[in-house]
C-alpha positions in Angstrom: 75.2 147.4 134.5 77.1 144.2 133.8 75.6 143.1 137.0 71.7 143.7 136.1 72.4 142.1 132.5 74.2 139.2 134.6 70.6 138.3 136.6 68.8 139.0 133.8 70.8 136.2 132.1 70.1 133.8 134.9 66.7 134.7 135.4 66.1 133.6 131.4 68.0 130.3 132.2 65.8 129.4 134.8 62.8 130.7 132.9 63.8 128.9 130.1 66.4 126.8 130.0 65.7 125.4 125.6 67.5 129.1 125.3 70.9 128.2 126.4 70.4 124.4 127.5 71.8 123.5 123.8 74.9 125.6 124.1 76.4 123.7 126.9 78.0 120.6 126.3 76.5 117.1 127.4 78.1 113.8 127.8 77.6 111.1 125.3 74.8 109.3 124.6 72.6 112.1 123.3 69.3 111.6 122.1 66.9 113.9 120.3 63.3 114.5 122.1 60.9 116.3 121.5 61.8 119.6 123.6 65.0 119.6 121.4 63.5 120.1 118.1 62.9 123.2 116.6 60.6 124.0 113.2 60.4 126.7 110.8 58.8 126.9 107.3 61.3 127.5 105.4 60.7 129.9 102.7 59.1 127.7 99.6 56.5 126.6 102.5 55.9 130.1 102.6 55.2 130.6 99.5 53.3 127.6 99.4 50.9 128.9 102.6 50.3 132.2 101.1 49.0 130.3 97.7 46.9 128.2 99.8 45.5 131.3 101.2 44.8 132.9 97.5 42.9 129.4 96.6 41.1 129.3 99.8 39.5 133.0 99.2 39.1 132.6 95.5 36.8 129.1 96.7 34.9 130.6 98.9 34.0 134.0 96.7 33.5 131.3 93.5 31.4 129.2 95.8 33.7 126.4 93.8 33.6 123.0 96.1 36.1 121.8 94.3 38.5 124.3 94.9 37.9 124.3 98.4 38.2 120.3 98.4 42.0 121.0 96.7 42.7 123.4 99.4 41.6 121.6 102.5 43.6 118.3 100.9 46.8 120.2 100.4 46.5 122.3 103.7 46.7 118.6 105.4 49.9 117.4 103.0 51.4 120.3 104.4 50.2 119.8 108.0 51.2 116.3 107.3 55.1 117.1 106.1 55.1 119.0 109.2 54.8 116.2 111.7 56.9 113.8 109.4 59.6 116.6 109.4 59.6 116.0 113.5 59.2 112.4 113.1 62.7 112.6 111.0 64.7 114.0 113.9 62.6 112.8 117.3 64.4 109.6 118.9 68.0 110.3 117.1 70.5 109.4 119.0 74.3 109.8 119.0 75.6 107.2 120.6 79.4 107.8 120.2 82.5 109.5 118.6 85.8 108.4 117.8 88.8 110.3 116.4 92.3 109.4 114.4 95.0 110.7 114.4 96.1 114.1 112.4 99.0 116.9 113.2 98.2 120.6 113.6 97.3 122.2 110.6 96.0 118.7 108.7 92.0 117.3 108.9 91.2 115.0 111.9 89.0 112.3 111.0 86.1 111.8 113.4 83.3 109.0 113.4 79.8 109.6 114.9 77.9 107.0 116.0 74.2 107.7 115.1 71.4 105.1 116.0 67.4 105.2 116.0 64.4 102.7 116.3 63.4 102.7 113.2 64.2 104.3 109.7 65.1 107.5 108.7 65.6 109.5 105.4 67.4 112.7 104.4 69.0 114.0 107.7 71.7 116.8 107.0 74.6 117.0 109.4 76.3 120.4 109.9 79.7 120.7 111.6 82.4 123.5 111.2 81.1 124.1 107.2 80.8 120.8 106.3 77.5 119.1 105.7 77.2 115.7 105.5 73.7 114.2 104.3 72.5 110.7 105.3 69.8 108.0 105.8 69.7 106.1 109.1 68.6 102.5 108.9 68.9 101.2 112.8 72.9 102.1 113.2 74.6 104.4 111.1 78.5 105.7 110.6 79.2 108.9 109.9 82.7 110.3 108.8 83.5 113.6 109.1 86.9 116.3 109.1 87.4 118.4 111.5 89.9 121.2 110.6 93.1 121.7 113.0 95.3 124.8 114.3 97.3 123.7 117.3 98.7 121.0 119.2 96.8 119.7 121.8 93.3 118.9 123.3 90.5 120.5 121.2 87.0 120.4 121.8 84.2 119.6 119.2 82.5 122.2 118.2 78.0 121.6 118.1 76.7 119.6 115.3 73.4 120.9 113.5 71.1 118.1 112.6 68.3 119.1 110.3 65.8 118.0 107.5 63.3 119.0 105.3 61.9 116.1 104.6 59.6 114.9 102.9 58.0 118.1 101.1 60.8 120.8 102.3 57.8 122.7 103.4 59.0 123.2 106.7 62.8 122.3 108.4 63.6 121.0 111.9 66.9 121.1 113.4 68.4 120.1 116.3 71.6 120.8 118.0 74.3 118.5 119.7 77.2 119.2 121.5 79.0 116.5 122.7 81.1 116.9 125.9 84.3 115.4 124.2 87.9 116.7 122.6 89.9 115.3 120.5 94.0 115.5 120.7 96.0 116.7 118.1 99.5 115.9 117.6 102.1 118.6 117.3 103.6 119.7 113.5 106.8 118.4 112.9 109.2 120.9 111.4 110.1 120.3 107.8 114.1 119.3 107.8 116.5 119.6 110.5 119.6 117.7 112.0 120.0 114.3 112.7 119.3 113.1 116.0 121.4 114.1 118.7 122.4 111.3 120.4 124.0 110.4 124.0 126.8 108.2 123.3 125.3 105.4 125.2 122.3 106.1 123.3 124.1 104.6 120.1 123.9 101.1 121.2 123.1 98.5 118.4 121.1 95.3 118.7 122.9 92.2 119.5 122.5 90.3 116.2 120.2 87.6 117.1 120.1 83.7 114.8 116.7 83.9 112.7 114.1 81.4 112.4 114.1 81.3 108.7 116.8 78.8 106.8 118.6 80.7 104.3 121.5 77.9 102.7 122.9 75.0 103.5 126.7 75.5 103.2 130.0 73.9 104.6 130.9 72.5 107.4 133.4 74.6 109.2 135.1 74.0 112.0 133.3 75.4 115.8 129.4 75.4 113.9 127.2 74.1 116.5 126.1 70.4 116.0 122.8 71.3 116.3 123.0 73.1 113.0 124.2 70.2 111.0 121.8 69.1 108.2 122.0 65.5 108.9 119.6 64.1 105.9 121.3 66.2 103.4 124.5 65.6 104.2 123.9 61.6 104.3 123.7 62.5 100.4 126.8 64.2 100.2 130.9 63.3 101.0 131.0 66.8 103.7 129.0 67.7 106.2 126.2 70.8 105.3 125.1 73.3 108.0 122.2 75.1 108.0 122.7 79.0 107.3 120.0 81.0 109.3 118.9 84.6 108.3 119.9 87.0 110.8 118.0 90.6 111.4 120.7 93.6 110.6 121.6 95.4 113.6 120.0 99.1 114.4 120.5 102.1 116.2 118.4 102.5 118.9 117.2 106.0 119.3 117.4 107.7 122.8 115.4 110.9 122.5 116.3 113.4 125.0 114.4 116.6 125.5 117.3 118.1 127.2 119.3 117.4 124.6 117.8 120.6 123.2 118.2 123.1 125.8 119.2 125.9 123.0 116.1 126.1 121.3 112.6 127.3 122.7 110.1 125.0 123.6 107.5 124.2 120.5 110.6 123.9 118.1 112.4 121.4 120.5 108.6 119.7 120.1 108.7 120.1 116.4 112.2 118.5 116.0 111.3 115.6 118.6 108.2 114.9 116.4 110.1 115.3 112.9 113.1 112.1 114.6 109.8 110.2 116.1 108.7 110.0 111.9 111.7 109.5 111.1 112.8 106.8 113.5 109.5 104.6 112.6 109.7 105.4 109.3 113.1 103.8 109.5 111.6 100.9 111.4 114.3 101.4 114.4 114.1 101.2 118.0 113.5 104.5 119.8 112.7 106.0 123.7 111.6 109.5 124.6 112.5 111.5 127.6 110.6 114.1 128.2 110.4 116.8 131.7 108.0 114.9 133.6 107.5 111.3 131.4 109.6 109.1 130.1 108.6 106.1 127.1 110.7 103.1 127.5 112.3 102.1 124.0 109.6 100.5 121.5 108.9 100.5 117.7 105.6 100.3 115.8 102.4 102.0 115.5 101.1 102.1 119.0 104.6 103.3 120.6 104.7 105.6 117.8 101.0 106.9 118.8 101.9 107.3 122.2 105.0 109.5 122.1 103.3 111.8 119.9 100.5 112.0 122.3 103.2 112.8 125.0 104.2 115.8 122.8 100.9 116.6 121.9 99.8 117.6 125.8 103.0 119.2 126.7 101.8 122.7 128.4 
């Protein structure tokens, strides 16, 4: 049985492919033609057609030409809406998506690309319950949230393009499914220990002269001549030096994943996250040693990106 309704499948698909072309993903750019694009009355055009039909019999048993003449002129408005309902969707293109950054559990943000050849008015964008609704005027940037569960790489669910315009007589729609995914970084758990660190790992930064001048103070004896602050001290009976700010030493953070043997694996992921916030939070130095990766010691934004991607696509 599973068998026959197996062929039968495939022999649809080849048959027609617009039934589950659409469902498969496609690589980006995607652009709307006019084998894509679906339309419907919706239900006011309808009831609309049906009064149409009412006016038309009630002309022609009247023998009232100027009944018929309102009947044939808004039969075309709605043949008319029809096409521009087509028009509003054929030649759409999206031309890209990118994604931030967002843990499991929190909205990702994602930007769609959308461009066309000429203008476009009131296209509705569905996506995972939200709708988004938007004119196009050559390139257009839309922003949208996508809802997380877990860790990981996630794919994008299809997007539903549609419009009514310009009458709402009748609705075309479109779907896109972009052959992308999006990572998502893992949880971190809410409060925990301190780091656990190797005791090689708790080396501080050799204190380094700044480039900024603090003071000028006294002369004391083994200052570097180089530091002497020879114009103002040709005003005064003592030699002044010049007193440099110096950066305050860190820790530098040496995450270990085997430092964690004791606890299973997506709470010793949760904890790593939780000292990665906490270490750039902090604005120290940190590395990460993971089972098959290791992140040389860095600080900032990107470093900070790319150890929680590390987590992220742990198995």
């Amino acid at each position: 049985m599973r068998a026959d309704l197996r062929r039968l499948a495939q022999l649809a698909e080849r048959r027609l492919p617009a039934l589950t072309r659409l469902r498969r993903a496609e690589p980006l750019p995607i652009e709307l033609g006019r084998r894509r694009i679906y339309i419907v009355p919706t239900a006011f055009g309808l009831g609309f057609g049906v009064l149409l039909m009412v006016m038309l019999v009630g002309a022609l048993n009247y023998a009232n030409n100027a009944a018929v003449l309102l009947t044939c002129m808004l039969g075309s408005a709605a043949a008319a809406s029809m096409l521009f309902a087509f028009r509003t969707l054929d030649g759409l293109c999206l031309r890209d998506i990118r994604a931030g950054h967002a843990v499991a559990g929190e909205p990702l943000e994602l930007v769609l690309d959308f461009s066309a050849q000429r203008s476009r008015e009131a296209v509705r964008l569905d996506c995972a319950g939200e709708s988004l609704a938007f004119a196009l005027q050559g390139t257009t940037e839309l922003r949208l949230r996508l809802a997380t569960t877990r860790r990981g790489w996630q794919a994008l669910p299809r997007l539903k393009l549609w419009s009514t315009w310009p009458l709402g007589l009748f609705r075309a729609w479109s779907w896109l499914h972009p052959q992308q995914s999006v990572l998502v970084w893992p949880r971190p758990e809410a409060a925990g220990p301190p780091p656990l660190l190797p005791g090689d790992a708790r080396e501080r930064l050799r204190p380094q002269a700044g480039e900024e001048l603090a003071a000028l103070r006294d002369y004391r004896r083994g200052d570097a001549p180089r530091h002497i602050a020879w114009k103002a001290s040709a005003r005064h009976h003592d030699l002044l030096v010049k007193d440099f700010d110096r950066p305050e030493p860190r820790e530098t953070w040496r995450l270990d994943w085997n430092a964690l043997r004791t606890l299973d694996r997506e709470t010793r992921i949760a904890r790593l996250a939780r000292w990665l916030g906490e270490a750039e939070a902090q604005g120290r130095r940190y590395s990460l040693q993971l089972p098959e990766q290791r992140i040389d010691i860095g600080s900032g934004p990107p470093h900070y990106a790319r150890c929680m991607s590390a987590l992220a696509v742990l198995p």
